[in-house]
N, C-alpha and C positions, 0 to 999 in steps of 0.2 A: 353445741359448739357453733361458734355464729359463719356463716358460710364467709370464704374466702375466693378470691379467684389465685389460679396458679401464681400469677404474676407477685398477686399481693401477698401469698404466703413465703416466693422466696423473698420477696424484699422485707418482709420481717423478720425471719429465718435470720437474715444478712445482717440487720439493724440493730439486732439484740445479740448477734456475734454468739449465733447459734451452729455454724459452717462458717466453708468456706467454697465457691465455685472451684469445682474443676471442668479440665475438656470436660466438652458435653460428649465426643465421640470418643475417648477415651477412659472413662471409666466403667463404662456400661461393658465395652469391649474387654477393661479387667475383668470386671466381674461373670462377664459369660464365660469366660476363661476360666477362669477359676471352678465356675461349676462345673464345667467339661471335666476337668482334673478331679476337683474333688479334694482341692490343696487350699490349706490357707482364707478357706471358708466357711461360714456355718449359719443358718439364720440366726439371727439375734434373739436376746433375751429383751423383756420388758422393752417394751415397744409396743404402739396404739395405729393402725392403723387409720388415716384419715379420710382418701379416695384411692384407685386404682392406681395413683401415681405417690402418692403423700403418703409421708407418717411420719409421726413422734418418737421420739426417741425416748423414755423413762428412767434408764441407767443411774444419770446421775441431774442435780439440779438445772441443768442449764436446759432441761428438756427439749433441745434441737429438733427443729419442724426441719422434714428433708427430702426433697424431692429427687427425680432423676438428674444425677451431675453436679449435686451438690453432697458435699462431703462433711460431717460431724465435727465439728470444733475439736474434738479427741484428734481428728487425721483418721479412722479407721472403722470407721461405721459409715455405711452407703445403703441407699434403698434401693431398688430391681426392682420393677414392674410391682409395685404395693407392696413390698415384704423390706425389712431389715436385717442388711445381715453387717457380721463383722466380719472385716478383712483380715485380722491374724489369728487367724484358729488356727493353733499346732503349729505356727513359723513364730520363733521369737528368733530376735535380734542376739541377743546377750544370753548366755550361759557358761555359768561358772559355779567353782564349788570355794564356798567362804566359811569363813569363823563366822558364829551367827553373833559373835560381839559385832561384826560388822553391821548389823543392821541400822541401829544397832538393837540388842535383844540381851538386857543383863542379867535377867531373873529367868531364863529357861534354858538348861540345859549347859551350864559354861561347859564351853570347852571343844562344845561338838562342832560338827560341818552341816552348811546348809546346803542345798543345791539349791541354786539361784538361776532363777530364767525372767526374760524380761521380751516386752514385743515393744515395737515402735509405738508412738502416739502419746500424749498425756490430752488430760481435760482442764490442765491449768498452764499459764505463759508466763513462771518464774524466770525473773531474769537475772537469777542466781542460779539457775540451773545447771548443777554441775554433770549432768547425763542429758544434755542438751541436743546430745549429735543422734541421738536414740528417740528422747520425749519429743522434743520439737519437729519430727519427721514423719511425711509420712509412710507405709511401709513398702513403696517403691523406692523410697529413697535410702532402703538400710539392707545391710546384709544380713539374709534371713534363713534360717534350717527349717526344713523338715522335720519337726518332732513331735512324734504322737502323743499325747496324754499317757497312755503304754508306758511309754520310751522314757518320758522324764524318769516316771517312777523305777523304772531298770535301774539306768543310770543313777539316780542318788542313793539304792539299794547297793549296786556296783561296786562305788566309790566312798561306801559306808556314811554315811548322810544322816541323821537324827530327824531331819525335816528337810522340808522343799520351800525356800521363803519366793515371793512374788511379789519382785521388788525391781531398782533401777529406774526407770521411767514411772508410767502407774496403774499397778496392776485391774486397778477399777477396768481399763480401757479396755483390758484383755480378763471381760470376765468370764466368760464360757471355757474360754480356756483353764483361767483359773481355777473355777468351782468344778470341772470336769475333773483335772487331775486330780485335785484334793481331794475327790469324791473315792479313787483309785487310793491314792496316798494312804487316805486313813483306815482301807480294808487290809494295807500291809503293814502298819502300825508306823508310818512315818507322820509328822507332826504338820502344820501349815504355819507358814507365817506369812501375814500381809503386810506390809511395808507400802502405806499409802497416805496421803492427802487429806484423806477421809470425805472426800468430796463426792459423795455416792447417793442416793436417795436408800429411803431407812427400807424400804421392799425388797431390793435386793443386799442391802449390806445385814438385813434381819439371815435373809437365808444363807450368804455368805459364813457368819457365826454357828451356822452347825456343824461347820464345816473345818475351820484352821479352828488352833490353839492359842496364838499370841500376833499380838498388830503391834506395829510401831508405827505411831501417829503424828504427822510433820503438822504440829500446833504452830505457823507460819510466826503468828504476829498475832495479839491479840483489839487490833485497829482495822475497822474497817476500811477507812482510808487506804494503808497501810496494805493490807488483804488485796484492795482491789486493782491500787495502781502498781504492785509488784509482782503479784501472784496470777491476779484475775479471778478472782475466789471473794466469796461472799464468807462471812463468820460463820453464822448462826446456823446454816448446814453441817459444819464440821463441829460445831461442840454437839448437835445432835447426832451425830454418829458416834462420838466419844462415849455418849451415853449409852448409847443404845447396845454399844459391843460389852462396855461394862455390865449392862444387865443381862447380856446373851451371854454369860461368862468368858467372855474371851480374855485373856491375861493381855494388860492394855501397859505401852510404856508408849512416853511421850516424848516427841522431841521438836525443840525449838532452837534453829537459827537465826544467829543474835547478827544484825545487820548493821554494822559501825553507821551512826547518824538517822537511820533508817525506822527501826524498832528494839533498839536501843534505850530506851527511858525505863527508870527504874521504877516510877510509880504504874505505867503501864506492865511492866514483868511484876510486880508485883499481886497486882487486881489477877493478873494469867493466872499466878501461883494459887491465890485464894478459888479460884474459880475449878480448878483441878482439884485442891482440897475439898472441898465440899460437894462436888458433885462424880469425884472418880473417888475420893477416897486418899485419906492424907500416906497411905503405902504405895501408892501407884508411882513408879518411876519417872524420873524429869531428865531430860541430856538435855542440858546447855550446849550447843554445840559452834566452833569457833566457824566461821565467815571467813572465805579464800578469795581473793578476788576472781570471777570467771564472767563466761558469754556475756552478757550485757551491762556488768555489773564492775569492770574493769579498774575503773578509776575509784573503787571504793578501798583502804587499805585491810589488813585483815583486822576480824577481831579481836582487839587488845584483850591478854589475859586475864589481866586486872579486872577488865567488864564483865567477863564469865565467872571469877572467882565474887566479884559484887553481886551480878543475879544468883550463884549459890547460895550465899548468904541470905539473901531475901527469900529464895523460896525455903531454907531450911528456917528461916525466924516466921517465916507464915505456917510449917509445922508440917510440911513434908521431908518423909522423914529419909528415904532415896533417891538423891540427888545429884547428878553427873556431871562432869567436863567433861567434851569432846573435842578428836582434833586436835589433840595438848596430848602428843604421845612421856607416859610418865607423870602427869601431875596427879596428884594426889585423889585428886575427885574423878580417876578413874577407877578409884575402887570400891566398895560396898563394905560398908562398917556397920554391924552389931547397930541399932538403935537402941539397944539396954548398957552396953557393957564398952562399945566404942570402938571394939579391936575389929582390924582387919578381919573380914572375914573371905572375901575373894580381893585379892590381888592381882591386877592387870598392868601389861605394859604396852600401848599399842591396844593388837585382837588379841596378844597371849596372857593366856592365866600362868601365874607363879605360883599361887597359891591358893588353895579352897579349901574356909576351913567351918565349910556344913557341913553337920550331922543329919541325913535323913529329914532336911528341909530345917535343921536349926542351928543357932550358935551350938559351936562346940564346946566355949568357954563356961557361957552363963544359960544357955537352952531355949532360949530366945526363939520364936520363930518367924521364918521369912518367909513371905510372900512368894510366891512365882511356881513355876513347874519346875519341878527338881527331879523327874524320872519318867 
């Protein structure tokens, strides 16, 4: 590695919008705090050491060089004296217990409850970001619990839970946390869902996948352009994660919000659709999902239905054969229909099932079988 001086590693650090400065006499002061406690810290995963002051960060692509007082483009990874650690281990922001349609998640498990927990921080700058007051913060700035890795897994046992999804913000940021609980989770027989970005390097999203069951994967936009000036996100990291969880068997559903004017074009959803075809597999689920206007994104109107039931159509004529609307509580492409025989087979309205009509993972009608975790 070619030598730097301090100077010059934060100013590239800064330049490549790998961090961002905080106090120099207040972070350090968090973090000794914190060790004193024993709260809310843990050294980090995947991480390279550079000098006695310096290190890399590996988590996810944007590999953040980070010195003392400067803080990870995520908000929640800081280095101490050569070491990295992350600052919400066992504090999340957000905890609730949801329909795992919420995630949304339509091929595992309809019907059940997820426990849902979330920590401050994201590693992308959507400015549709509808969990903006959480993702875009850091974890000084959010109200935060005490909750052990232990504790989650009580609680979603508690409150009768099927799985523990790790979602909201993004769970990448918060992964020790993550992979700790799940690791708990799946020795009591509760399920993982990841609800992410997919914005991870393949070394830990590899070992990640031995771990949870099903990801729902926010496929942004299929436009660089597009990627970078709305999200801050590169492509070509995210469709190798798609892959990679694919081949680590993880049940993979996908979702794309359609941004009026933005990523919107139908010959670009269309190349999306083919490119999920052929490399997830033409059963892998699609949520079109409609566009609210929120945090930076205000003066956008929402997404016209008409454009969601247009990208249906594209991607069901490019031969994927489970294909969603979201956000459209009631229309029709909230439900999952038989690809043999056509008939309803789960009925949704909103997060509520009306109706399920599998047999031990098939049509009822015609015997058809469907993809996904069904027990």
């Amino acid at each position: 590695m070619e030598t730097l001086t301090r100077r010059e590693f934060l100013k590239r650090s800064l330049s490549l919008g790998c961090g961002f400065l905080l106090s120099q006499y207040m972070i350090p002061s968090l973090i000794e705090a914190a060790i004193r406690e024993r709260k809310g810290i843990k050294v980090a995963r995947y991480w390279i050491k550079i000098d006695e002051e310096t290190v890399q960060c590996l988590l996810c692509p944007r590999k953040c060089i980070l010195m003392n007082g400067v803080r990870s483009f995520c908000r929640v990874r800081e280095p101490y004296k050569g070491t990295l650690y992350t600052l919400v281990y066992q504090t999340p922001c957000a905890v609730h217990v949801d329909p795992i349609e919420k995630k949304p998640i339509f091929h595992m498990l309809p019907g059940s409850k997820a426990f849902s927990i979330a920590t401050a921080g994201c590693n992308l700058r959507c400015k549709f970001c509808q969990n903006w007051q959480i993702s875009q913060s850091p974890p000084e700035k959010t109200e935060n619990y005490y909750l052990p890795c232990e504790e989650v897994v009580n609680l979603a046992l508690k409150y009768k839970c099927a799985s523990i999804a790790y979602t909201y913000s993004e769970p990448t940021v918060f992964y020790e946390y993550m992979l700790d609980t799940q690791k708990i989770a799946r020795s009591k027989g509760l399920k993982g869902i990841y609800v992410t970005a997919g914005y991870i390097n393949p070394e830990p999203a590899r070992e990640l996948s031995h771990y949870i069951d099903a990801a729902n994967v926010d496929l942004k936009g299929f436009n660089e352009k597009y990627l970078r000036e709305v999200c801050a996100q590169e492509l070509e990291p995210l469709l190798e994660t798609l892959k990679l969880l694919k081949r680590e068997g993880v049940w993979v559903e996908v979702t794309n919000l359609i941004v009026p004017t933005l990523n919107d074009d139908m010959d670009m959803i269309r190349k999306m659709c083919a490119w999920i075809k052929e490399n997830m597999g033409d059963e892998t689920p699609l949520h079109f999902s409609r566009f609210w206007p929120m945090y930076k994104l205000k003066n956008l109107p929402p997404t016209p239905v008409s454009t969601l039931e247009k990208a249906r159509a594209i991607a069901m004529e490019v031969g994927l054969k489970f294909v969603y609307i979201g956000n459209v509580p009631g229309h029709k492409g909230n439900n999952t229909y038989c690809p043999r025989c056509h008939r309803i087979l789960i009925q949704r309205i909103g997060y509520q099932i009306l109706q399920n009509n599998l047999k031990e993972g098939k049509c009822k009608y015609c015997g058809y079988p469907i993809p996904g975790v069904w027990e």
